[in-house]
C-alpha positions as YAML, in Angstrom:
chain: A
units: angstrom
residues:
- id: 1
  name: UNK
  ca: [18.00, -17.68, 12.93]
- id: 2
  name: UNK
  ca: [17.47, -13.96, 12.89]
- id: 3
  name: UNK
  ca: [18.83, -11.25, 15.21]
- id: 4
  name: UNK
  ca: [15.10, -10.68, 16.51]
- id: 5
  name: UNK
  ca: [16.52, -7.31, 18.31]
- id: 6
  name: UNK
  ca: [17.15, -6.10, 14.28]
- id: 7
  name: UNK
  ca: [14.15, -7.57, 12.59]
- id: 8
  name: UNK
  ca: [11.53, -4.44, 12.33]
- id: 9
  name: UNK
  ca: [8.08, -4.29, 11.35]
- id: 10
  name: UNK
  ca: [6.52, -1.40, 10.12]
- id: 11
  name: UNK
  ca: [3.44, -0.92, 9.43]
- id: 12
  name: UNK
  ca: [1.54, 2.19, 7.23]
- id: 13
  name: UNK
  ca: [-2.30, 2.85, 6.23]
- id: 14
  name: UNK
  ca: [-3.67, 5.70, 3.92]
- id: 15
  name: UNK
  ca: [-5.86, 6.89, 1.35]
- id: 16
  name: UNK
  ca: [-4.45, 6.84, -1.97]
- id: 17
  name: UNK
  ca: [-2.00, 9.21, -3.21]
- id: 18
  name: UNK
  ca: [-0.92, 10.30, 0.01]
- id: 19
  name: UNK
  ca: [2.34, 9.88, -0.50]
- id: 20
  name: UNK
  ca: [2.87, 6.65, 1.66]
- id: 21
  name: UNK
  ca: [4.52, 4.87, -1.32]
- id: 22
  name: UNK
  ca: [7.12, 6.83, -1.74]
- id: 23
  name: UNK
  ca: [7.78, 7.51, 1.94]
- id: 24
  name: UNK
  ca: [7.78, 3.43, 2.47]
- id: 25
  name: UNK
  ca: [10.44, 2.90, -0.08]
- id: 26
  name: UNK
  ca: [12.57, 5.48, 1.15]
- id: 27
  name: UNK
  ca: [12.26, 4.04, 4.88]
- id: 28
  name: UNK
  ca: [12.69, 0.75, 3.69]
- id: 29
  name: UNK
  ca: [15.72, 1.79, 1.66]
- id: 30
  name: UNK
  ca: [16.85, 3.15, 4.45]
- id: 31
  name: UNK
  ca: [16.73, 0.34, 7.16]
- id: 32
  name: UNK
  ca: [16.80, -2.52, 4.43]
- id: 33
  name: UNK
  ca: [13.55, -3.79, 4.55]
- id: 34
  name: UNK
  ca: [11.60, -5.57, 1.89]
- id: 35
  name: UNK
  ca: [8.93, -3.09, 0.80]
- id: 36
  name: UNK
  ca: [5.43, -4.11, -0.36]
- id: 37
  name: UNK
  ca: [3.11, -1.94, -1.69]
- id: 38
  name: UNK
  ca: [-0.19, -4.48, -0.50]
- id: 39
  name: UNK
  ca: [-2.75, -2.24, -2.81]
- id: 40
  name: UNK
  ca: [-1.06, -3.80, -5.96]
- id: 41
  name: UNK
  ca: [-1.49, -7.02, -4.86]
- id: 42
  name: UNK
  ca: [-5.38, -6.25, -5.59]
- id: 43
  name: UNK
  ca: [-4.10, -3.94, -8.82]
- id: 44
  name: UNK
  ca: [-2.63, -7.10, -10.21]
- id: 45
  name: UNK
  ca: [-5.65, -9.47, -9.85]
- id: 46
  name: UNK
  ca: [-7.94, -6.38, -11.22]
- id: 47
  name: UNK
  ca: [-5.31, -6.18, -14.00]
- id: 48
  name: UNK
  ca: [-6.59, -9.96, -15.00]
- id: 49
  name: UNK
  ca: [-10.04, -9.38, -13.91]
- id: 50
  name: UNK
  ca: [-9.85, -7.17, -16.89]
- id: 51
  name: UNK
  ca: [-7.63, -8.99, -19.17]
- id: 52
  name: UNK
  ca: [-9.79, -12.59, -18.59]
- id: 53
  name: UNK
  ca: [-13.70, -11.37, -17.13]
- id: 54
  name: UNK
  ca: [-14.91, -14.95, -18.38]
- id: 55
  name: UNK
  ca: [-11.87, -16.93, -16.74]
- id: 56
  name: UNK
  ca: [-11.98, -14.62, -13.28]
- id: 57
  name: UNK
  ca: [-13.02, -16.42, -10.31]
- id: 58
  name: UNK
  ca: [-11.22, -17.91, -6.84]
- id: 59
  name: UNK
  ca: [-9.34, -20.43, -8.26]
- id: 60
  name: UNK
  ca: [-7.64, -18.33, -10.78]
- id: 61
  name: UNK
  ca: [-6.90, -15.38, -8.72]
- id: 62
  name: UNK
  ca: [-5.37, -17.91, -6.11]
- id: 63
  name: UNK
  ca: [-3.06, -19.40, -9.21]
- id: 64
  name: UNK
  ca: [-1.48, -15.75, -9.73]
- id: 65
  name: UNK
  ca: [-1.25, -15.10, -6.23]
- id: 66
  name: UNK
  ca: [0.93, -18.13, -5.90]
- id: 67
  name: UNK
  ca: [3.26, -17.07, -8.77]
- id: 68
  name: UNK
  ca: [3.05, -13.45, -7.60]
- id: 69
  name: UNK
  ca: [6.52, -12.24, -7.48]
- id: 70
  name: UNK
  ca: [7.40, -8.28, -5.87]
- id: 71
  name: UNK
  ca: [9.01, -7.58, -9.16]
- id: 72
  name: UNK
  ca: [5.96, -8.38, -11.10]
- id: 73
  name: UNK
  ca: [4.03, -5.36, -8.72]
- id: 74
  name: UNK
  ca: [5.98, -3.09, -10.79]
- id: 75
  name: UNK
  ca: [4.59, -2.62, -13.54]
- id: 76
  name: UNK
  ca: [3.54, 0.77, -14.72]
- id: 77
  name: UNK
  ca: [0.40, -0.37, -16.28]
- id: 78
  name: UNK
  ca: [-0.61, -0.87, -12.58]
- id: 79
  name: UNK
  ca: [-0.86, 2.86, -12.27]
- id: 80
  name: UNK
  ca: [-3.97, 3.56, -14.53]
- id: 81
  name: UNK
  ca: [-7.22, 4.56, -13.10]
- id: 82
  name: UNK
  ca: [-8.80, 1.57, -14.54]
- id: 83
  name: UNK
  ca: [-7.37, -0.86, -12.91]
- id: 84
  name: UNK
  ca: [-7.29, 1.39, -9.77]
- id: 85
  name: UNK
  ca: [-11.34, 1.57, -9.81]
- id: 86
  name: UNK
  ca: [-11.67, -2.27, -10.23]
- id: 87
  name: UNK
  ca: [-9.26, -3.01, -7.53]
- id: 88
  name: UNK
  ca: [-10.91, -1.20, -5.41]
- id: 89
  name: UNK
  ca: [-14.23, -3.26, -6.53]
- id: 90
  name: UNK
  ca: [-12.65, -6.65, -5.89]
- id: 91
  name: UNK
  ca: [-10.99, -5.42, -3.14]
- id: 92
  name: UNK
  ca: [-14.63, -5.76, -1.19]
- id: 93
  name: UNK
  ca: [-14.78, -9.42, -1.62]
- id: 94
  name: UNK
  ca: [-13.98, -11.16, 1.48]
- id: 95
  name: UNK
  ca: [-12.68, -14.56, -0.79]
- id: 96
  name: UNK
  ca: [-9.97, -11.95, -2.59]
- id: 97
  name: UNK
  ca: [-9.02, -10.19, 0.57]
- id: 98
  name: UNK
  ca: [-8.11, -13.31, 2.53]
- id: 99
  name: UNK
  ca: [-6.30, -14.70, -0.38]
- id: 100
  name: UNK
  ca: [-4.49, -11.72, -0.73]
- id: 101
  name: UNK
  ca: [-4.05, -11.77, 3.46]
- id: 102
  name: UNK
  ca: [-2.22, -15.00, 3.37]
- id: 103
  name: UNK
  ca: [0.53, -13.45, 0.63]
- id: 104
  name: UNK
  ca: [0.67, -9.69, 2.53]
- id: 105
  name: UNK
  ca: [1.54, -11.75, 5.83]
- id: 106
  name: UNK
  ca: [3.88, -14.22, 4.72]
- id: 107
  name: UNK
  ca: [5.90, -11.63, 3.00]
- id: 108
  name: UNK
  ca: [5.74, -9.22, 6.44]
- id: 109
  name: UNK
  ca: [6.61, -11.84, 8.86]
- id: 110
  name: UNK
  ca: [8.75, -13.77, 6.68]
- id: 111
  name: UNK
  ca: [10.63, -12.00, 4.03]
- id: 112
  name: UNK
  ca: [14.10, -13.44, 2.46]
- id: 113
  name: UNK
  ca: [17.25, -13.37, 5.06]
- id: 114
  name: UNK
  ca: [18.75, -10.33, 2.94]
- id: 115
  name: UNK
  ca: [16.58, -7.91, 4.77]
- id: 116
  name: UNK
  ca: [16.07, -6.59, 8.28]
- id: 117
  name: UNK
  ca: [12.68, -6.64, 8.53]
- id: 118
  name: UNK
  ca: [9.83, -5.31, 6.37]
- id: 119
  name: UNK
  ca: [7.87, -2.36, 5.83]
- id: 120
  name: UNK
  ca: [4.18, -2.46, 4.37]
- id: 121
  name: UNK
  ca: [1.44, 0.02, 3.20]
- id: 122
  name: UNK
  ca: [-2.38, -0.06, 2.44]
- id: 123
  name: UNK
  ca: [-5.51, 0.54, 3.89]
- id: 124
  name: UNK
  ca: [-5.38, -1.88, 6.52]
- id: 125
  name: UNK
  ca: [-1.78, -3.43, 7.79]
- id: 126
  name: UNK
  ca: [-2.18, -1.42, 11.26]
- id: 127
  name: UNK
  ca: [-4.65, -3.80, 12.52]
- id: 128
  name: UNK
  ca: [-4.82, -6.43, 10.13]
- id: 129
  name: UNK
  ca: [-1.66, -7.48, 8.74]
- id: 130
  name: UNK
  ca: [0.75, -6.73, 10.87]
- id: 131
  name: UNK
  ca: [-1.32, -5.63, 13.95]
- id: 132
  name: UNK
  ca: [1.94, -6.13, 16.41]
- id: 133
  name: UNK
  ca: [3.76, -3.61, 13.82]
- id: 134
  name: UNK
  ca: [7.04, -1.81, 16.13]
- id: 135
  name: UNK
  ca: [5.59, 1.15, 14.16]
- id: 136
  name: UNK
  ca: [2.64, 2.44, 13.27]
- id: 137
  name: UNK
  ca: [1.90, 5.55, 10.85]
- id: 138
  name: UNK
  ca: [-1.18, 6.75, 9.53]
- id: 139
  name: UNK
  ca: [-0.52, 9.10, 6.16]
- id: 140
  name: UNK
  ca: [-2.45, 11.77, 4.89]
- id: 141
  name: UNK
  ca: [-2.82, 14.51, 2.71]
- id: 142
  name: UNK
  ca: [-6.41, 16.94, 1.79]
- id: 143
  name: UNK
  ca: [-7.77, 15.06, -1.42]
- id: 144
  name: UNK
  ca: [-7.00, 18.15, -3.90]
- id: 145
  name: UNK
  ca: [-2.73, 17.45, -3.32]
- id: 146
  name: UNK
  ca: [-3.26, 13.66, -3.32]
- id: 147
  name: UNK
  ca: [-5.33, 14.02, -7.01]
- id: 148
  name: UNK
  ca: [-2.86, 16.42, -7.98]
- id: 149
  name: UNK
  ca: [-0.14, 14.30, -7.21]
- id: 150
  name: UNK
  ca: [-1.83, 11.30, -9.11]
- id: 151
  name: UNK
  ca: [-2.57, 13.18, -11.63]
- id: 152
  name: UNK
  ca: [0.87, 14.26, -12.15]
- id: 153
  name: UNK
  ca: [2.25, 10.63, -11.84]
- id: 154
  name: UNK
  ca: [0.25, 9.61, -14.24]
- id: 155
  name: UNK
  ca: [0.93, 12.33, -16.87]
- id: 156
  name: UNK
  ca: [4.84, 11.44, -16.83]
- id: 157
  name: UNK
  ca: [3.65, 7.78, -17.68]
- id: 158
  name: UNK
  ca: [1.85, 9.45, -20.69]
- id: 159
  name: UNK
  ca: [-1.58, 8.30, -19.32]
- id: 160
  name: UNK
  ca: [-4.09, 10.40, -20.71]
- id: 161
  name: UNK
  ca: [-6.57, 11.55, -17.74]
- id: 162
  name: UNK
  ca: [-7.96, 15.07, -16.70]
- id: 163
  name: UNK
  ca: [-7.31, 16.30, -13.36]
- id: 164
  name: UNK
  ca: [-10.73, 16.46, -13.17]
- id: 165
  name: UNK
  ca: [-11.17, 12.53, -13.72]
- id: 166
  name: UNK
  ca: [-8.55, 12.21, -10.94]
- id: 167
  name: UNK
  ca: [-9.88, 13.89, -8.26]
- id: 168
  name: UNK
  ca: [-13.20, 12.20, -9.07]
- id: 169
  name: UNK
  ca: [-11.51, 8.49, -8.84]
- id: 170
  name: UNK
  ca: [-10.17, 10.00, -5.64]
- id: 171
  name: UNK
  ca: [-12.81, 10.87, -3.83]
- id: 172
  name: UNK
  ca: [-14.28, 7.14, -5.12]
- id: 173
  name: UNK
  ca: [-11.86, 4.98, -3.65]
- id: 174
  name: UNK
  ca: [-11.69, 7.07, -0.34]
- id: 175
  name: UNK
  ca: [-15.95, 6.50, -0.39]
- id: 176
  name: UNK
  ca: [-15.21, 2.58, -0.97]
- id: 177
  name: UNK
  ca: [-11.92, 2.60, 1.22]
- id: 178
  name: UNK
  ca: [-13.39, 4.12, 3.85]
- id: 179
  name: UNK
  ca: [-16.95, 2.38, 3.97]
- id: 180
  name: UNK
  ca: [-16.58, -0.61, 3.00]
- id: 181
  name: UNK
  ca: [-17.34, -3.80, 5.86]
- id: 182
  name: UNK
  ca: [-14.43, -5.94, 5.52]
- id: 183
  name: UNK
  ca: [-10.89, -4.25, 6.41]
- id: 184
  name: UNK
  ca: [-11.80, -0.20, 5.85]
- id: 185
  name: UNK
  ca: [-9.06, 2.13, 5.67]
- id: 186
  name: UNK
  ca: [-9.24, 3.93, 9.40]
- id: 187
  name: UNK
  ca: [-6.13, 5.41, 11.71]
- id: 188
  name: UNK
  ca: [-5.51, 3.27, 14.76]
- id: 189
  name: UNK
  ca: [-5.41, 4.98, 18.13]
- id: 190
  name: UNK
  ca: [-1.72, 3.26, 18.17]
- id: 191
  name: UNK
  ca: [-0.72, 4.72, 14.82]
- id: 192
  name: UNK
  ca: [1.29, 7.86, 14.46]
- id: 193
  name: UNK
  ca: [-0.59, 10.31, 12.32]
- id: 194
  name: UNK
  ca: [1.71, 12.19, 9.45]
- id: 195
  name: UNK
  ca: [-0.17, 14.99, 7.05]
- id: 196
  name: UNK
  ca: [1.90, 15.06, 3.82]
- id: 197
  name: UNK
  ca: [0.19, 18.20, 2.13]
- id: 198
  name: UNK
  ca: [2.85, 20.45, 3.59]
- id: 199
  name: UNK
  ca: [5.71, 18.44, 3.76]
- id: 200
  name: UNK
  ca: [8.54, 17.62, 0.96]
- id: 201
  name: UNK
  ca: [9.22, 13.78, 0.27]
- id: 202
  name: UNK
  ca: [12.54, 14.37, 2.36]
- id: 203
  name: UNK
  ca: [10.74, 16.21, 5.31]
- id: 204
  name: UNK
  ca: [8.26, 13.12, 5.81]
- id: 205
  name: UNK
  ca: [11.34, 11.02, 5.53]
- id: 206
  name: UNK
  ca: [12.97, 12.18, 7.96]
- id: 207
  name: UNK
  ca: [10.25, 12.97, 10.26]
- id: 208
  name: UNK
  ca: [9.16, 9.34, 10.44]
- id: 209
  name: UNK
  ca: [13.42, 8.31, 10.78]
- id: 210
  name: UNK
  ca: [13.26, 10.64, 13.89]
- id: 211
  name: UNK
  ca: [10.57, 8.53, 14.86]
- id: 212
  name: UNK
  ca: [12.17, 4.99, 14.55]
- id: 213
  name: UNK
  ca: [15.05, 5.76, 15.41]
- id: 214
  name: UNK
  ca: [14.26, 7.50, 18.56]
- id: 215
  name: UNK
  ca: [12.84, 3.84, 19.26]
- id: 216
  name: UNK
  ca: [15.23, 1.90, 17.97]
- id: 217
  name: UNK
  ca: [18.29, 3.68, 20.38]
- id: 218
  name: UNK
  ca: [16.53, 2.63, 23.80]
...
């Protein structure tokens, strides 16, 4: 059985390229928790949507979500804005979101012994997937330093893109993140709002450590 006073849930929505990613790793580094970026989840079944159009459907999304493995979520190829703009296209079906529920819970609630809890980000694990989360963060950033940062992420994987074509996917998936009727991206009045256009990787850091462990000493 675990210590429940250790195990830790944390929970983190934003719109893309905010930097969440990188902040989640480093807190889960941190406070050894297993880390799950939930957005590639839906990367990896767009990945086949577009490798097998004819074969796509329910059954055989379901069949890689039940061999879906973390390491297999890092993949570069994940990265590209191709597979960004159809995730964010399948990502509106209610069938793909609840399969993809069942795995983003499992692994938050229930994640191997090794770790201390678990620390996830997307659009909607505030008040979705882990909606009794011991913390709550909302991360943000003004769209021009989130494309920019994209856009420089994906030059050092050699991806050719204009920034241009960046901020344009951008402003995309916040329209679709945003709007769309089953599980939008939207800040919680419980969740802990951090801006990341001014802020260094290590200032977020440990602004958000500050935070937990603030909680964690009472």
């Amino acid at each position: 059985m675990r210590n429940k006073k250790k195990f830790i849930k944390v929970a983190i929505d934003s719109p893309a390229a905010a930097g969440a990613g990188t902040i989640a790793l480093s807190i889960s580094k941190h406070y050894n928790l297993l880390y799950l970026d939930t957005g590639k989840a839906y990367r990896f079944l767009a990945m086949h949507k577009i490798k097998n159009p004819k074969k796509f459907n329910l059954n055989f999304a379901k069949k890689k979500i039940n061999k879906l493995k973390i390491k297999d979520l890092n993949k570069k190829n994940l990265l590209s804005n191709k597979i960004g703009i159809e995730a964010s296209i399948i990502a509106k079906k209610k069938s793909i979101r609840d399969l993809v529920h069942k795995f983003q819970v499992k692994l938050a609630y229930s994640p191997p012994k090794k770790y201390s809890g678990s620390c996830l980000d997307g659009r909607d694990i505030t008040y979705n997937i882990i909606p009794d989360a011991d913390f709550k963060f909302f991360i943000t950033a003004n769209i021009k330093t989130r494309a920019q940062r994209r856009y420089k992420e994906l030059n050092k994987l050699k991806m050719k893109i204009s920034f241009e074509e960046v901020l344009k996917t951008i402003k995309l998936r916040d329209k679709r993140d945003y709007s769309r009727k089953i599980a939008p991206l939207k800040k919680t009045k419980d969740s802990i709002l951090i801006n990341t256009t001014n802020l260094t990787k290590r200032a977020c850091f440990l602004k958000i450590k500050k935070i937990i462990d603030k909680k964690l000493s009472y």
